[in-house]
C-alpha positions in Angstrom: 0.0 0.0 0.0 1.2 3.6 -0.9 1.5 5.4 2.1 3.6 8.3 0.7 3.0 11.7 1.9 4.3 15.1 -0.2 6.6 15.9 2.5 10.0 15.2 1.9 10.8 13.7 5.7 14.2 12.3 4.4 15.7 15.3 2.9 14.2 17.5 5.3 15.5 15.6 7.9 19.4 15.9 6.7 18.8 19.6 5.8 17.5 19.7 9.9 20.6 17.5 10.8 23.2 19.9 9.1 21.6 23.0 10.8 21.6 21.5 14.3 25.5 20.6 13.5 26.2 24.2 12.5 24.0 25.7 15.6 25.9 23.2 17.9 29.1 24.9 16.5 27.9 28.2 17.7 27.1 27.2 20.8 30.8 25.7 22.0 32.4 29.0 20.7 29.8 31.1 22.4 30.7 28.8 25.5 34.5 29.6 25.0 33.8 33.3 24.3 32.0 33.2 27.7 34.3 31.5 29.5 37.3 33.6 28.2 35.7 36.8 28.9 34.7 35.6 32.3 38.0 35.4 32.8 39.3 38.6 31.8 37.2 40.7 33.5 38.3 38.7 36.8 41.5 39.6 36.3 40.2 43.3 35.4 38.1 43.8 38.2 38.8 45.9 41.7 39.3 44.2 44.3 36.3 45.7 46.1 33.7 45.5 43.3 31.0 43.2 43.5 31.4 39.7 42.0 29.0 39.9 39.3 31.1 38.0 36.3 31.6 34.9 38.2 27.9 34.9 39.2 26.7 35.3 35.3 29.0 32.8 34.1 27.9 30.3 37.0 24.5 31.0 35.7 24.6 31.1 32.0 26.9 28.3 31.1 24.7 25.3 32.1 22.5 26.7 29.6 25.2 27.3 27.0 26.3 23.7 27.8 23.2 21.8 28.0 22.2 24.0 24.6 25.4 22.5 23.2 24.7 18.8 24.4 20.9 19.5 22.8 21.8 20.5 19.8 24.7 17.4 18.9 22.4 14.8 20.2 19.0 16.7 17.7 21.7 16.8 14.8 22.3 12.8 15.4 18.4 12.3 15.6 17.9 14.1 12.5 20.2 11.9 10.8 18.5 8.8 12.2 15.6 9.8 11.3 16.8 10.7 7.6 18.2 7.0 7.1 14.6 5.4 8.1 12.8 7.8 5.9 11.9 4.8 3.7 9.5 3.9 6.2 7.2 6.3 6.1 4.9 5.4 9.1 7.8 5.3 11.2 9.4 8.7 10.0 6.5 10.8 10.6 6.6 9.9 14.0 10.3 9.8 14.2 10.0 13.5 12.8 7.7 14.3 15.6 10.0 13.3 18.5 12.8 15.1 16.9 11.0 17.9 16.6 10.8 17.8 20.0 13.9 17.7 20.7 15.1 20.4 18.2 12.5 22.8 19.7 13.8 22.5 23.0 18.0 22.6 21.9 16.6 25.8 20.0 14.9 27.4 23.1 18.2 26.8 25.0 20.1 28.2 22.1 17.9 31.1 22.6 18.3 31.4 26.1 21.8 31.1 26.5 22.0 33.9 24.2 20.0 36.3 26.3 22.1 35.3 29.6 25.1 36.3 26.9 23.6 39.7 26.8 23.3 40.1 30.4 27.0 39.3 31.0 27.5 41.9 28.4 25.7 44.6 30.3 23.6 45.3 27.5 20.4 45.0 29.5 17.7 47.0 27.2 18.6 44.3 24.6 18.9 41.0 27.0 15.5 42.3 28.2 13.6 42.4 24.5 15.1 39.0 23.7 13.8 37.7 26.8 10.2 39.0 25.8 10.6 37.7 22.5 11.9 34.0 23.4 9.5 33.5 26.1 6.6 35.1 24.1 6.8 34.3 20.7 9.6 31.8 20.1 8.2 29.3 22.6 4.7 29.7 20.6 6.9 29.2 17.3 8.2 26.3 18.3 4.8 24.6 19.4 3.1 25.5 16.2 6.4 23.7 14.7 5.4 20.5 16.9 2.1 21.1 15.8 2.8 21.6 11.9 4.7 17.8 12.3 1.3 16.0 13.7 -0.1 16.8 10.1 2.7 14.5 8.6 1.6 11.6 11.1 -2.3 12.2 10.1 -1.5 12.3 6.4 0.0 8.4 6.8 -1.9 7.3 9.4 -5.8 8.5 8.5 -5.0 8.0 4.8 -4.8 4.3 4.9 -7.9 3.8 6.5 -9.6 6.5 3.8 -11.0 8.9 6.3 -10.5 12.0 7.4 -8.4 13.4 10.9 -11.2 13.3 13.5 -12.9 16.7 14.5 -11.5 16.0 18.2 -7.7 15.7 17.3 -8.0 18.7 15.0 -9.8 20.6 17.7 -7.3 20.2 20.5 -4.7 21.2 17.8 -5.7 24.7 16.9 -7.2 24.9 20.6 -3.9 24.8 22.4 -2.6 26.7 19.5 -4.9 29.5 19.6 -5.1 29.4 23.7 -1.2 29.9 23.8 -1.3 32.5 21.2 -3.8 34.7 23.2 -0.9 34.2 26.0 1.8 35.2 24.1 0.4 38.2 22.8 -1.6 39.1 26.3 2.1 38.6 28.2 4.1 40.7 25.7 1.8 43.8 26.5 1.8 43.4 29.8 4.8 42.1 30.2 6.3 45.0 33.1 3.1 45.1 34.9 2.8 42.0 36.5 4.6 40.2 39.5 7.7 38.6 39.7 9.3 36.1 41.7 10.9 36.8 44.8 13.2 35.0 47.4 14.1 32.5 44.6 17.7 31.1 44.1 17.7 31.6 40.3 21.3 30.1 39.6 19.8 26.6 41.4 16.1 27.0 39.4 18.2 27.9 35.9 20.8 24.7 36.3 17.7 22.5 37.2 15.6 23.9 34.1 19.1 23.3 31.8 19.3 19.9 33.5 15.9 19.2 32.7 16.0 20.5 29.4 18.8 18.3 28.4 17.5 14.5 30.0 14.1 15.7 28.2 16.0 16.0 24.5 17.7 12.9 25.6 14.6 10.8 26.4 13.4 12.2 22.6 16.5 10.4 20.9 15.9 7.0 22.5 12.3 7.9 22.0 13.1 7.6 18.3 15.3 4.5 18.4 12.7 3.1 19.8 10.2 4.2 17.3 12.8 2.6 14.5 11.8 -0.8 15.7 8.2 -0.6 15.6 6.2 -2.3 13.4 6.9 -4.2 10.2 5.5 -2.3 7.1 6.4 0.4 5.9 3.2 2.3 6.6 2.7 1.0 10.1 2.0 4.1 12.9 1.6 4.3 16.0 -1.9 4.7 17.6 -2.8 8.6 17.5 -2.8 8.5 21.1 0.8 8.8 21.0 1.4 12.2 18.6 -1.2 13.7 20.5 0.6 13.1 24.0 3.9 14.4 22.3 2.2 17.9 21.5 1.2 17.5 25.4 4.4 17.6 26.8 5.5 19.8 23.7 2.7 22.4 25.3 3.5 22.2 28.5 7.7 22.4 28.0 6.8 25.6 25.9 4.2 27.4 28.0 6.3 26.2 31.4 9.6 27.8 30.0 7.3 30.9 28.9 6.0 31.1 32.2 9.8 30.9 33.9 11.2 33.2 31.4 8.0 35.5 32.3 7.8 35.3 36.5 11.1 35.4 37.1 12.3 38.8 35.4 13.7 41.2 37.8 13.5 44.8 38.1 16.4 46.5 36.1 20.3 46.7 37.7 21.7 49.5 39.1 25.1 50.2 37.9 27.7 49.4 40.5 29.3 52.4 41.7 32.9 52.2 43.2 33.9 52.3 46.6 30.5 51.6 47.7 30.3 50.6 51.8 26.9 48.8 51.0 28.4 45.6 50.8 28.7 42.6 48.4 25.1 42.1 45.9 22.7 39.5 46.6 23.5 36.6 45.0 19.6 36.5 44.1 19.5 39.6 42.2 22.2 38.1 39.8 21.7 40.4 36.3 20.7 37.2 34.9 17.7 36.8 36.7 16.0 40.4 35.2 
């Protein structure tokens, strides 16, 4: 039975692959930039002023690594995925794990770059990248989990000759359209609601790297396991199983939305020399605004 689809999974999936490699790249040199300047300005610095540069290096590069980490493994899934295009039932599931995976690399990516900013000092633009990854990028890269749920309908409901039930397709554009009222709601009033207080944002930002990481992980074995199942070429998974993926592919996007959103800070105060008022709060890191 044909089960061909007019998506090109195979060579999308090595154009995906080559990308990842090439973002991966630009993540260990941002990691050395980082780690380099970190050291300069140590060496720089008074001996009275505040510690800031260790403290945004101990906060951004478990993002910049984990990013780094994300984005290898998502270029090695993409190439998996790219050799068992042939089966097309399996790919378009395949292709919705990885894109998992890739979305949440990519967020990192994103991140890391914002904390890069704050180490920079350049906090008017650290603060509009923030608003833009936690507002818009995490809705793009939903809609791009959702996009690859169309490839798995147009294998899996094709064979049986009927069309993607009303209830699948209305959970789709509902969570689409509820997180897209969000996004744009939160961007407008981004400054005028609360914020976190009395959290330690260096532990909360390792643990949400950490977590970031073992999830992109669990999306690679996810596909090797998905490589083995079934015997035809067509054969796909129940559609219980896309449907849970854009689950957790909501709730990773709207959680690290959320974080990204609650735990901004008020703007720094530049440090002034000479100052009797003691060494900052480790909690008000400039990473945490």
């Amino acid at each position: 039975m044909n089960c061909e689809i007019p998506f090109d999974i195979a060579q999308t999936s090595q154009l995906y692959s080559q990308l990842t490699g090439v973002l991966a790249g630009f993540s260990f040199t941002a990691i050395v930039i980082a780690i380099s300047r970190t050291l300069e300005g140590a060496r720089q610095t008074a001996p009275d002023a505040p510690d800031e540069v260790k403290g945004s290096l101990d906060e951004a590069l478990p993002v910049m690594v984990c990013s780094f980490l994300g984005l290898v493994i998502s270029s090695l899934t993409y190439s998996a995925i790219a050799g068992d295009a042939k089966n097309t039932g399996r790919a378009s599931i395949e292709e919705l794990v990885g894109g998992l995976a890739f979305s949440i690399s990519g967020i990192l990516m994103f991140y890391s770059i914002v904390l890069m900013l704050y180490m920079a000092k350049s906090d008017d633009a650290a603060k509009h990248g923030r608003m833009i990854l936690g507002q818009f990028i995490t809705l793009v890269s939903f809609a791009y989990i959702c996009n690859g749920i169309n490839d798995y309908n147009e294998v899996h409901f094709r064979l049986d000759g009927k069309p993607v039930p009303d209830w699948e397709t209305g959970i789709i554009y509902g969570l689409l359209g509820l997180f897209s009222i969000y996004s744009i709601a939160g961007y407008l009033i981004y400054d005028k609601l609360w914020r976190l207080s009395g959290t330690d944002h260096q532990r909360a930002i390792k643990r949400l790297a950490t977590a970031s990481l073992l999830t992109v992980i669990a999306c690679a074995v996810g596909v090797g396991v998905f490589s083995a199942y079934g015997s035809k070429p067509c054969d796909t998974p129940p559609p219980w199983v896309p449907i849970s993926l854009m689950g957790v592919s909501f709730l990773v996007s709207v959680g690290f939305s959320v974080w990204l959103f609650l735990s901004r800070k008020e703007e720094r105060r530049p440090w002034r020399g000479g100052s009797s008022s003691g060494p900052s709060d480790p909690s008000s890191s400039p990473l945490s605004a």
